[in-house]
N, C-alpha and C positions, 0 to 999 in steps of 0.2 A: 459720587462718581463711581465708587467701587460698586452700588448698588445698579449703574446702569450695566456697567463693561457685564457683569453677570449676567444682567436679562437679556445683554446683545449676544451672551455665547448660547444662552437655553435659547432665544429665539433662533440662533444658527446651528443649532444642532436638531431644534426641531426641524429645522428646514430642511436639513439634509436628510434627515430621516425619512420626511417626505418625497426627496428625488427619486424614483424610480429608476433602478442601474439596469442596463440593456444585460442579457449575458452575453456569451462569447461563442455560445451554440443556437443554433435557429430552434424554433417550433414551440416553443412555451407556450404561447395561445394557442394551442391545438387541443381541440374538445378532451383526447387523452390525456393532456397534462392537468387541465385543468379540472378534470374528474378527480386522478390521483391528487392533489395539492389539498383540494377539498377534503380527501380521506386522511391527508397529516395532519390539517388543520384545526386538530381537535387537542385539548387539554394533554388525553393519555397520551399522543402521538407527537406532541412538541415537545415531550418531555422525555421519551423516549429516543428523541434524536438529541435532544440537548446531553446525556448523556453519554449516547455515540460519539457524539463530536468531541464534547472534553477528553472521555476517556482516550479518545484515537489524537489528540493534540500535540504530543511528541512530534508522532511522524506526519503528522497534517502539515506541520512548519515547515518539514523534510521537503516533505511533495510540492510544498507550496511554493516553494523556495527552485526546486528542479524545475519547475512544468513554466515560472516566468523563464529560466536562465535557457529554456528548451522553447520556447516559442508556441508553447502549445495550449489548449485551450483551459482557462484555469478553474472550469466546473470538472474537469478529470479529478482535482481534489477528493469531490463527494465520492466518485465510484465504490472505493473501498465500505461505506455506507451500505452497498450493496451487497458487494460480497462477501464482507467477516463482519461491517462494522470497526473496525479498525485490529482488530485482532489478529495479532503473528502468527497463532499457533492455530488458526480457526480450519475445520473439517468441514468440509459439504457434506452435506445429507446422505449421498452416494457413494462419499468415504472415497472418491476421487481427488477432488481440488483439496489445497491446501493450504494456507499462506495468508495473510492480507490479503493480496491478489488470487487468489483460488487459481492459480495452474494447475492442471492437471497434470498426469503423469507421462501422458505422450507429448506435452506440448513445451515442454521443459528448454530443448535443443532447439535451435543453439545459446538460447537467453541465460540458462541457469546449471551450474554444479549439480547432479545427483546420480550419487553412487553410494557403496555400503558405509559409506567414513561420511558423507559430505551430504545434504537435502535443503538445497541454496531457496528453497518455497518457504522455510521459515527464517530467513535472513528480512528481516522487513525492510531492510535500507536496499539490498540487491533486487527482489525478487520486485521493488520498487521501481528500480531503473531496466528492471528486464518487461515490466507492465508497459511504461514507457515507450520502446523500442518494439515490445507487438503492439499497441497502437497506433505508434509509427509506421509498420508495415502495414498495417489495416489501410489505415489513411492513404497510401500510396498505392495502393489498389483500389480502393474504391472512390477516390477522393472525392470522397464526402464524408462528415466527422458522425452525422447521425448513423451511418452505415458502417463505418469503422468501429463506433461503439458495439452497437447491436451484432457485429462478425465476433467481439470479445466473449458476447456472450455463449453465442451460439456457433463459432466456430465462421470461419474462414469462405470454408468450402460449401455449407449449406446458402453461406448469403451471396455466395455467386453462383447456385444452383436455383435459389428461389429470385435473384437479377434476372437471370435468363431465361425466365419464364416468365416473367414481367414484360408487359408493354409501357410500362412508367418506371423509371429507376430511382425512385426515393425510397427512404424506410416509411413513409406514412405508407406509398401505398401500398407497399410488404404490408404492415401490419392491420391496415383497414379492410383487407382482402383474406387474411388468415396465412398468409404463402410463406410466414415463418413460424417457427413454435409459439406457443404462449407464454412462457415466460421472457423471451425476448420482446413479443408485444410490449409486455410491460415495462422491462428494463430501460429501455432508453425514455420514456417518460417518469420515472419514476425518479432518472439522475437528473432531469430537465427541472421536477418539479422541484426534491430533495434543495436541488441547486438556485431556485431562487425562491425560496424559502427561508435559506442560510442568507445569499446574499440582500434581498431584498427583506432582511428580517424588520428593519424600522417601517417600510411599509405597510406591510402585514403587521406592525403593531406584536411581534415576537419577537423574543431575544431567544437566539438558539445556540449561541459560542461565546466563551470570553476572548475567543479571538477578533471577534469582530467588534468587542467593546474595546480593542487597544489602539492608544496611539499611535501614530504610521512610526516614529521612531524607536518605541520600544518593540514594536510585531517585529519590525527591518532586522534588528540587532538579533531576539531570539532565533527569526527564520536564520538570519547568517549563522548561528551555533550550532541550527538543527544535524545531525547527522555527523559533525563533527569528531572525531576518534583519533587516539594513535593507534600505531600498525608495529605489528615484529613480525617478520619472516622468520617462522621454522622448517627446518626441513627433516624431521622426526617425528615422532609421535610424543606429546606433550598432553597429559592429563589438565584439563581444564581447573580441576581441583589442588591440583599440587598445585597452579600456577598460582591459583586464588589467595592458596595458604601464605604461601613464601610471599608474595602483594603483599598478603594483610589489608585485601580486600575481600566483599561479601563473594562469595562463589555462587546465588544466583546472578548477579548482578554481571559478574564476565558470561556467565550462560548465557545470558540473555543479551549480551551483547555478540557472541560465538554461536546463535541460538541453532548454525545451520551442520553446527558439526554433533549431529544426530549420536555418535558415539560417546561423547562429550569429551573427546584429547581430535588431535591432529591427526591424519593423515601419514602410515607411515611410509610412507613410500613417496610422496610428491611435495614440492614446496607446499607451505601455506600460509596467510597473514592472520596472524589471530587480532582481532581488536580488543582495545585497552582504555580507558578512558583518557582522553585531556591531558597531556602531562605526564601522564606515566610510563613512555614509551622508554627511556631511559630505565627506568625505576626494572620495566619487566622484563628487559637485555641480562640487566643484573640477575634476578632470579631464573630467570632461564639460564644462564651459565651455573649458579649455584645446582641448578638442578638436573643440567648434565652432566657434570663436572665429575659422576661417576660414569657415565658413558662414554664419554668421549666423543661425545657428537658435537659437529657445531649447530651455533644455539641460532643465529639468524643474524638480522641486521634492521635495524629503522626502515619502515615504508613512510606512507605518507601522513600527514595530517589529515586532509578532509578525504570524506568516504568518492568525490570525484574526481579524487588522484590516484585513485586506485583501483587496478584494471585486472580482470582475469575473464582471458580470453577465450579459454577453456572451456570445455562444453562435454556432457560425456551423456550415454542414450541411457534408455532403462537398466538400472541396473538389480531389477528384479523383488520378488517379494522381500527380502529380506530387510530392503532397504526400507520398503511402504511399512513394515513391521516397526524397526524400530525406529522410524520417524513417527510413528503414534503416538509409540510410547513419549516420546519428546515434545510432542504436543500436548501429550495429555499433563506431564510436570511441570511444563513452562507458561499455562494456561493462569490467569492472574486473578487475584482472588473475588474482582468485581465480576466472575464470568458466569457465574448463572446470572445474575440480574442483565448483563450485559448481552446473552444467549437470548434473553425473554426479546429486551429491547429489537434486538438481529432478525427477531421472528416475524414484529413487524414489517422489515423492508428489503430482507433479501429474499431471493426468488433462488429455485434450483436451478443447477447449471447444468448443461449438457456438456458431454465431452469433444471439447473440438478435434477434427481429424489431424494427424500426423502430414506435417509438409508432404507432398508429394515426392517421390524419390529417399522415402527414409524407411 
């Protein structure tokens, strides 16, 4: 009995492996996609993404987890693949973009913090839901999700500059015409293929995630933890380090969860939430009193638990070299010890980004 129930779960799992999953974006059999998939489809290039995708697994849950609770397409996941490969702290070639998400520095407002205290591009849970929200905007301008992607890359304003010189209003025929850059050619086939590569990996006969090897009820549980933190409102400036000390916890470990306060203390002049892990939002009230208790500031108060209770609506423009300066340097310390092998991996599948133009009226 026990020897059949087994051969009926291996026969039911090959089968499912065999189901081919439609994705959530059009164009996958389009001679471009099908070029690119061919060129992953090799030994060094599946293993090279297998990599990407683990190491980026934290906030792949995060993402995974928003982009159902948001309605939106959930091959968005892979984009980061593109851009850093899942990395917080990742640089463009041009020494412009920044982040997971590669904003640039004019495209920041009104999505993200950045000023000489604050550079919200390497918060990978914010800079997350600010990708999100220009997507969003894409998409309701151009409504169509191929052409929303491909303005992410290339900016806004060229993809309704190369529409209106189009007699056809798709991204194929933008890109089978040349009427956008070349690396946008490529981008949005490359998420097409990236993306059912991952999803349809029992098809293709690869395994490319252990996310994709988990039970719906263990993945369910993790995603629901993804991203999760406690919050203290300060409204001083608060040394990242003293705070770690007094914790008596690791002080990269709050960096990198504070990754966007490029000074590494608070702000001193404007509220701010610092995050904490899990539980310890009580724990870091206490030492934050002990550690104003010679200033005489007040110390804050509990914000939320999950990182989508928690709102800053604030927004602020360039606030000049100083800030690009020592957000480098915060990049360059906060960068994780897999990142040369993981930079090699990046070289495979991210493309250079151009800088997209500033909203109009700014």
């Amino acid at each position: 009995m026990l020897a059949c129930l087994l051969s009926s779960a291996a026969i039911a799992q090959e089968t499912e492996q065999r189901i081919y999953r439609e994705l959530d974006l059009p164009g996958v059999e389009h001679p471009m996609v099908k070029k690119i998939r061919d060129e992953y489809m090799t030994e060094e290039g599946i293993q090279s993404l297998t990599r990407i995708l683990d190491n980026g697994e934290p906030y792949r849950l995060y993402i995974r987890r928003r982009l159902k609770e948001l309605g939106l397409p959930i091959c968005l996941e892979f984009l980061p693949v593109l851009e850093s490969s899942y990395r917080p702290a990742a640089r463009s070639a041009d020494g412009h973009g920044l982040g997971m998400w590669q904003f640039m520095p004019n495209s920041t407002y009104p999505f993200l913090v950045r000023n000489d205290w604050v550079d919200e591009r390497l918060d990978p849970w914010k800079e997350t839901e600010a990708a999100f929200a220009k997507l969003q905007d894409n998409y309701r301008m151009f409504n169509d999700w191929l052409l929303a992607i491909g303005a992410y890359n290339c900016g806004a304003g060229a993809m309704s500059r190369a529409l209106q010189a189009s007699p056809e209003k798709t991204f194929w025929y933008l890109a089978e015409h040349n009427m956008i850059p070349v690396h946008t050619i490529r981008y949005v086939p490359k998420l097409l293929a990236i993306s059912d590569i991952v999803i349809n990996g029992g098809w293709y006969g690869v395994n490319t995630s252990r996310l994709e090897d988990m039970d719906n009820g263990s993945l369910q549980l993790l995603q629901q933890l993804a991203g999760t933190f406690d919050y203290v409102t300060v409204r001083t400036s608060v040394s990242l380090r003293a705070l770690a000390s007094e914790l008596r916890i690791d002080e990269d470990l709050l960096g990198r969860l504070n990754a966007a306060l490029i000074r590494g203390a608070t702000p001193p002049d404007a509220p701010y939430q610092i995050r904490v892990p899990t539980g310890m939002g009580t724990a870091a009230l206490d030492a934050l009193s002990i550690l104003m208790r010679t200033t005489g500031e007040t110390t804050g108060e509990t914000a939320g638990e999950a990182m989508d209770e928690v709102t800053d609506d604030t927004a602020e423009e360039d606030a000049g070299d100083v800030a690009d300066e020592t957000a480098d340097k915060v990049a360059e310390e906060i960068t994780d010890k897999a990142a040369d092998e993981t930079a090699d991996d990046a070289a495979v599948f991210t493309d250079a980004k151009t800088e997209p133009e500033a909203p109009e009226g700014l």
